[in-house]
Structures are given as C-alpha cells and as structure tokens.
N, C-alpha and C positions, 0 to 999 in steps of 0.2 A: 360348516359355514364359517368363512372365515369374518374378520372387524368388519372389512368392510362391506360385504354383503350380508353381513347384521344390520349394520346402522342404515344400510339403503333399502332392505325390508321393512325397518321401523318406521326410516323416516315416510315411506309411502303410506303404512297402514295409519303413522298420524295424521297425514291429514285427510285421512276419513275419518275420524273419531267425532269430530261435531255434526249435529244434527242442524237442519232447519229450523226445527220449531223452537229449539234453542235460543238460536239468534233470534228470531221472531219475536219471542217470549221477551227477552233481555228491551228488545227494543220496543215494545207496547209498554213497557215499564220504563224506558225513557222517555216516551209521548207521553203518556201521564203524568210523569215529574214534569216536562218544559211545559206542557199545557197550565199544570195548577201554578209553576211557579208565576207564569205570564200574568195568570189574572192574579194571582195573590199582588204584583205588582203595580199592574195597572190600577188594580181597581181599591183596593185596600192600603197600599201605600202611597199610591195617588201619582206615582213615576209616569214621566210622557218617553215613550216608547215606540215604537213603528210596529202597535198591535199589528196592523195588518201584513207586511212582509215578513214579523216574526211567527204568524199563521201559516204563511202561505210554504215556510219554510218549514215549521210542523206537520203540514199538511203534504207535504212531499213525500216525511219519513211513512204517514198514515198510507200513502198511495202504495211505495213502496212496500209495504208488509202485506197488504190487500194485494197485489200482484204477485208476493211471494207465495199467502196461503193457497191463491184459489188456482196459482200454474202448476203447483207443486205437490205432491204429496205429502202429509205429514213427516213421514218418517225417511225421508229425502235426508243422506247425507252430503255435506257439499264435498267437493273436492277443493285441492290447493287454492286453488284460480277462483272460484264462487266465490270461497269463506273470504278473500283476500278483499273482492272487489265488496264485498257486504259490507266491511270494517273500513274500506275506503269509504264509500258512504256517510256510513255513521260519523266517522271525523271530520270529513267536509262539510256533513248536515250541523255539527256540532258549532265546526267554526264559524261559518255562518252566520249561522243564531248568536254567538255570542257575537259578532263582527253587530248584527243590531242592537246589541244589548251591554255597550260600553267596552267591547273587550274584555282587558284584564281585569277592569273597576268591575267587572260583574264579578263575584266568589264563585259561580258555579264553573268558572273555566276547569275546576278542579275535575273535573267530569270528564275531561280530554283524557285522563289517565287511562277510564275505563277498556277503552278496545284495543290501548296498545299491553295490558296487562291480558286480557281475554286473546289477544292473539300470540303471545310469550307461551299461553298455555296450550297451545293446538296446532299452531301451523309451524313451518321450519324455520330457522335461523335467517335465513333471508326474507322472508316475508315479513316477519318482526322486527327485524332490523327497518325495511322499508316504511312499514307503519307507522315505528317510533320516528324518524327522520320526516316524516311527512307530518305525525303531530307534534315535533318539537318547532319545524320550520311554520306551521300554521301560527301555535302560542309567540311566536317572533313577531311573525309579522301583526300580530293583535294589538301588540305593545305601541303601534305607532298610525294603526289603520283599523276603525273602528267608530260607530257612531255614537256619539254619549248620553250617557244616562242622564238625564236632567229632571229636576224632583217638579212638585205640583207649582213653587213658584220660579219655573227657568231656570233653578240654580244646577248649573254643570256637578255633578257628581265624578269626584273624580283623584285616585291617589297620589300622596306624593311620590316624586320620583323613587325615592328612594325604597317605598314597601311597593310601587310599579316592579324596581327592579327585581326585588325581592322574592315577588310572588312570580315574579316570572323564571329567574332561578331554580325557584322551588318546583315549579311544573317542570323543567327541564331534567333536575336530579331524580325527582319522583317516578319520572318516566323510564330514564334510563334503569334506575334503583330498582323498581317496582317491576319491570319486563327479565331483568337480568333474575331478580331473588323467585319471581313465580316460574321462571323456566326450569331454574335447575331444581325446587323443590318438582316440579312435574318430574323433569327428568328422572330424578333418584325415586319415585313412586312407580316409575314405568319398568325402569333399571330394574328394579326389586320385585318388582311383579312379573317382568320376563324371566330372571334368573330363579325365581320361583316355579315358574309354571316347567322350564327344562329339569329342574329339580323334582319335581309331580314327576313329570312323565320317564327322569331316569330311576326314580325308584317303581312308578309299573313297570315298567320295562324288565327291570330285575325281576319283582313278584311274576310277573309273565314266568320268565326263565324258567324261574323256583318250582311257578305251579306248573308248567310243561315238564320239568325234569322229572315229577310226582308222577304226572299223568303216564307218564311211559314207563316209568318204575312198577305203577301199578297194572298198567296193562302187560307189560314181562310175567308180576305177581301170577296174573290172573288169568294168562294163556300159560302158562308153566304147564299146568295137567295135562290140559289137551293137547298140549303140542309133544309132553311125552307120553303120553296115549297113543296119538296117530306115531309118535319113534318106535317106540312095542308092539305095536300092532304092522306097521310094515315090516319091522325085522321078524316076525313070525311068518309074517305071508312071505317073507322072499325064503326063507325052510322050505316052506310047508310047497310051493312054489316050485320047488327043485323039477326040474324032467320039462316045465314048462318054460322056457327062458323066454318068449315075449311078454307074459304075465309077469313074470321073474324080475325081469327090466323096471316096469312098472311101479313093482312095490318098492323096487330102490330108490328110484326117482322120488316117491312119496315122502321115503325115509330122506332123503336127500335136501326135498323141502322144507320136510320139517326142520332137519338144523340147521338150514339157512334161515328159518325165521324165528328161530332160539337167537343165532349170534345176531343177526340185525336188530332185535330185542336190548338183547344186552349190551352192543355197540351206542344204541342211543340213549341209554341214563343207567346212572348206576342202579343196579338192584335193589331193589326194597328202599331206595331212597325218600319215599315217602311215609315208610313205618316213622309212626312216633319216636320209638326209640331212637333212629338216626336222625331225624330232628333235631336232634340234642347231637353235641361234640365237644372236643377239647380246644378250650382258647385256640391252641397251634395250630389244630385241622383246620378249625375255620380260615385263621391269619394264612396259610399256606393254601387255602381253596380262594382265595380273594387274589393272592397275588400270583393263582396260576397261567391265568392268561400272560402276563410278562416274564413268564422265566425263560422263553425262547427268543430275545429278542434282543441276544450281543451282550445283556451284562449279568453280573454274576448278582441273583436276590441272597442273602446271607438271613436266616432265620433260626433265632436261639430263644429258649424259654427257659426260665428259672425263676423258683419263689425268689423275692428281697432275701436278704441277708438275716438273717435271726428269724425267717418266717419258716414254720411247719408245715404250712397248707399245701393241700395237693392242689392242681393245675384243675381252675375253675372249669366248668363246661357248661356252656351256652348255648342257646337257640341260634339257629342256622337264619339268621332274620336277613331280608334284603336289601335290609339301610344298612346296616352293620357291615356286610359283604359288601355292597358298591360302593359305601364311602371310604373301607380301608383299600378298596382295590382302586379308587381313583386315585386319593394319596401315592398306591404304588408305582401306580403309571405315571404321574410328575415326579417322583424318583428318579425312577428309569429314565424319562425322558430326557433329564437335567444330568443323569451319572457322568462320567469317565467311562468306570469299568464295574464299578460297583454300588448295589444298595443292600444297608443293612436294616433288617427288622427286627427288633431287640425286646422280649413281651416279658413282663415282668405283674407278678402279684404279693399281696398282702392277705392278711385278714381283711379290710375296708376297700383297696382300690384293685385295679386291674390296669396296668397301665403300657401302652403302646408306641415304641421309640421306635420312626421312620428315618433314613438319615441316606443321603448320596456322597457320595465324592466328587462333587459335579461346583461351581463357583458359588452356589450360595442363591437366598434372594438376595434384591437392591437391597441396599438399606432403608433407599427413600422410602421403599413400599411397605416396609417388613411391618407397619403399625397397619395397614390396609390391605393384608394379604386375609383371602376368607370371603371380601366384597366382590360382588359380582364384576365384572368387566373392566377390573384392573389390567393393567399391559402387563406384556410379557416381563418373566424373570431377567433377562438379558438381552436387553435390546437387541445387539448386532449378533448375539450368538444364537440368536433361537431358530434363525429362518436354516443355518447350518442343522442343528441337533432336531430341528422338528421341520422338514423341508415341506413348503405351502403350510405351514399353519401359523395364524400369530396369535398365542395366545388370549384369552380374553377375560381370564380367569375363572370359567365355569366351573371349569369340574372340581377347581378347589372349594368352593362356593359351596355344589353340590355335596362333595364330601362332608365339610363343615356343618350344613345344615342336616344332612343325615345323621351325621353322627350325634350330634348335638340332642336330635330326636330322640336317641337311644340314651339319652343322660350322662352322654361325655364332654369334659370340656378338652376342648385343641388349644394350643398355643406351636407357637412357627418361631423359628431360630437359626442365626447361621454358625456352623462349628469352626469358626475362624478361618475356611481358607480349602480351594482343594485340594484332596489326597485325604492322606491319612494324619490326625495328630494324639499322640501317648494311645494308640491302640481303635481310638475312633475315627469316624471318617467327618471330615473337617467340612462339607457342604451345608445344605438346606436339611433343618433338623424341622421335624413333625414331631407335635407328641399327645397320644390321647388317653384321657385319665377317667375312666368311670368309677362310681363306687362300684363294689364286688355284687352289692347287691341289686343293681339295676340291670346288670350284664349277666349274672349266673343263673343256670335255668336251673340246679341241682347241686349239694356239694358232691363233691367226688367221693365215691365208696358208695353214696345213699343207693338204696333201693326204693324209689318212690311210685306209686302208681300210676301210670306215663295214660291210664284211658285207652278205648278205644282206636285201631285205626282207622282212619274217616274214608269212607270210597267216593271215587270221583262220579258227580253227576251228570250226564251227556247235557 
C-alpha cells in the first residue's frame, strides 16, 4: 500500500470514527448551558432579552436531538456528510442565539469555537476548513448585526470599539489556532497508533514464521521413525519379494514414498529447529539468517564479526527472537534498497555491548530528515530517486519505524547517519549508516563455552 492509498484508507475510516450519541450528548450539554445562562440573565440579572425567540431558538436545538435519538439508533456512526451537516447546525443554532443576545457584547460567542475544534478532530481537511470559514464569517457579521443587550433600566449594554474589535480578533485566531493545533495533535495520535498496530501485526507475522518453522521441524522430528520403518520394512519386502515382480513393484513404490516424504520434510524447515538447543545461536547466524531473504537481490551483503579491540570475549549467542530477526532484516532491506552495489554489516562486541553497524553505498538520508528518521510516515529517502531504485513504492517510512520499535523492545538503542557520500571512503562505505548498541546482557542468551541447562523440549499442541 502505497502514501496515497494509506491516506485515502484513513481518511475514509475517519470519518466514521464519531458516534451519534456523541454529538447528541455534546449538545444536550449545550441546551443546558444556553437554557441556565438565559434565565440566569433574565431573571437574576434583570437584562431585557427576546426570552421568547431565544427559546424558540433553544427549542430547535431540543427538537433537533429528540429527532436524532428516536430515528436513529444509538450506536449509529455518522458518515462525512451527517457529522458535517450536525456541526452546521450547532453553528448556525449558536449564531443565532447570540445574533438575540448582543452579538459580540454577549462573552459566551467564545462557544463558536466549540465545533469548529470538535470537527478539526474527526472529519477531513475540507470539512473543517468549511466549518471554520462559515464560523469565522458568522463572528463577522455579529460584530455589526445583532440585537442588544439592554440592562433592567434600557441602558444599551454595549463594548468599545476597540475590545469589539478585539474580541472579535481573538475568535478569529482562536479558531483558526485551535482547529490547526487539535488536528495535527489527532493526527500524530493516529499516525502513532497506525504505525503501531503494522508494527503488532509485523512482529506476529514473524512469531507465525518462527512458530510454523518449529511446527514442521518437529513434525520431520517426530515421523523420522516411522518413516524409516516403513524405508526397512519395504526394502525387506522388495528381497524377500524376488520371483514375484508385481508384489515386488509395490514394495518399491512404498520405499519410494517414503523418501519422498523424508525430503519434502526436510525441504520445509530445517531440522530440529525447534530443539531448545538451536533456539540459541551465534550473534552472526542470527545477523546472516535475518539478512537472508536479501542476498539474491543484485547487491553484494558484506558480513564480518569480531570482539572490539582489546576484548577477549567469545562471540555472544542469543535467542533466535522475532523482534530481533525482523527489525535487523528490515534495516537490511532499506540498505539494499538505497545500495549501488553494496551493503555492509559490521557486528562487533565487548564485555557490556553488542553492537550492529548497517551501512550502503547508496546517497545517504536527506539531511532535512535525518533528526526524524525512526517516525512513522516520513517520505521517502530521495525524492526523485526512489520511484527509480524501488519502482511503485514511495516510501513512508514504516518498516524503519517498525525495526526501530522492535528493536528498541529488545533493549537496543538505533541511531541513523550519513557516511559522507556514495561509494566507498578510507575502507567504509560512505551512504546511510544504521547502528544498534545493546547491552551484552539484554541480548545474550548464554556465554559462549557454558554448558547450561537449556530444559525440556516443548512439543507442539494441535
């Protein structure tokens, strides 16, 4: 899936995201606000008001909601077009009310905000765009069309021009302010939540693999006997068999079977791959089982391993984990994908770290990006050169995302760098540098040489 039919997936499942009863809810709690304020006015501060128009305009919103519970089911999402005309509404019902209640001189205009922030967070860029233009033009025309507030003795209630202008200002900013700042905090909570959940489903996907590759290791384990039982036992019977050749036929065939269903066995998972003991491996096997799917794919993978310099330690070994595998094998794939002609994988230890240098000969990241490389659905590495090196795909930066937060799982830290340049420089390769640094002890399942007790092995349950 490529940007754009991501974003046109999103944007459709957004605007199902709100509920009915939502709006509903929101808006029974606006009738109760304009109802108490009405009378807190009239009757306690003693304002002469057009109670009854500003009723009958209350009275709309109440109709309105009584129409919506009892057509509608509760749990009714609206689409685009509902949610859009419900908030038109509410704005209109809003200006209205205040259009009898002084306009601008009334304080509660601040309320306009309300739906054009509520619709920033649910529906698309063009609806909210709409709704803020339709309640920025309403607060406009307030400012000069509106009936006034007049207190108990006829006195006009009414601001100077200048906090007029002000407060009308300030509805304008706040709207724009307020729809722009709640969009993109949504956004980056959705962003994060989507790149999350392709994250979930690329590490089961691996555990799939892991535990398929088990399952068939141990079903090879586990027909081994019988399958060379029925091999010994036909090559007997085809002896013993001699003088009779359409019996004879027979038992070949049998034998025949059987080691067709030996090699089809062992064609689909390596053997005993599920024994505890190969659970366990050396840093390189792992690094060199992650980056196998790319080594047929035009460039040359380069994999070297060595303790640091002044270190004794023998070459850590670790659990065959599916975060660990997928996040260094996506790393390999944006290598490859970015190379020339080469990528190097360079695994280095200590006593304390374990550490993993990725590196292409390929142009680098941007610069712009290289502080926001890791985040989910940043663009592609090279603009103009991606759709060439990865034809139909424009990045979106998942699978960096994905490896990042895998890895990260496994208690390593990444950091991303460009090696000054493509090709080669003083012996390295001058592209897009990866690098992942675990402690020793988060990553090692055993030191090397131990003989520890590895436990039973677990057999698979149907």
């Amino acid at each position: 899936m490529d940007v754009t039919e991501f974003e046109m997936f999103r944007d459709h499942e957004r605007s199902n995201w709100v509920r009915l009863r939502t709006l509903v809810v929101l808006r029974w709690i606006a009738i109760a606000g304009q109802t108490i304020a009405l009378i807190v006015a009239a009757e306690a501060f003693g304002l002469r008001v057009e109670v009854g128009l500003a009723a009958m305009t209350i009275g709309a919103s109440v109709l309105a909601n009584l129409f919506s519970t009892f057509v509608f089911p509760e749990n009714q999402r609206l689409s685009e077009r509902q949610a859009t005309l419900m908030m038109v509404f509410d704005i209109l019902q809003l200006g209205l009310l205040l259009y009898l209640t002084g306009g601008l001189n009334n304080p509660f205009a601040l309320l306009m905000l309300a739906p054009v922030t509520i619709s920033a967070t649910v529906l698309h860029l063009r609806s909210t765009l709409a709704l803020g233009g339709l309640a920025i033009a309403i607060v406009t025309a307030l400012t000069q069309f509106y009936l006034p507030l007049r207190s108990a003795d006829n006195t006009v209630l009414v601001l100077p021009d200048l906090f007029n202008f002000g407060f009308w200002l300030s509805l304008v900013i706040g709207a724009v302010f307020l729809a722009l700042y709640a969009r993109q905090v949504t956004n980056e909570m959705h962003i994060m939540g989507d790149a999350l959940l392709a994250t979930q489903l690329a590490l089961a996907r691996e555990q799939k693999l892991t535990d398929l590759g088990g399952v068939v290791a141990a079903a090879a384990h586990e027909l081994g006997t019988p399958l060379a039982t029925i091999t010994l036992v036909s090559s007997e019977l085809t002896e013993e068999l001699d003088g009779m050749p359409e019996l004879q036929d027979d038992a070949r065939l049998i034998r025949q079977q059987a080691d067709r269903c030996r090699d089809i066995l062992r064609s689909m998972g390596r053997a005993g791959k599920d024994d505890m003991h190969l659970k366990r491996a050396p840093l390189e096997v792992v690094v060199r089982e992650a980056a196998e799917p790319h080594a047929n794919r035009g460039k040359t993978i380069v994999i070297e391993a060595h303790p640091e310099s002044g270190t004794g330690t023998g070459q850590p070994i670790i659990f065959r984990r599916p975060e660990v595998i997928h996040g260094l094998r996506n790393l390999v794939q944006n290598a490859v994908d970015f190379a020339h002609g080469e990528v190097s994988v360079h695994l280095t230890w200590s006593q304390d770290e374990v550490k993993v240098r990725i590196a292409d000969d390929g142009a680098g990241f941007p610069p712009q990006l290289i502080g926001r490389i890791g985040d989910p659905f940043v663009g592609r590495r090279r603009g103009g050169e991606n759709r060439g090196r990865r034809p139909g795909y424009e990045g979106m930066g998942l699978g960096l995302f994905i490896a990042k937060t895998l890895l990260e799982r496994s208690g390593a830290r990444i950091s991303f760098a460009n090696g000054g340049g493509p090709g080669r420089r003083r012996g390295r390769l001058g592209g897009a540098i990866v690098r992942v640094v675990w402690p020793r002890a988060a990553l090692e399942a055993g030191k090397a040489g131990e003989a520890e007790a590895l436990g039973e092995n677990r057999p698979f349950v149907a």
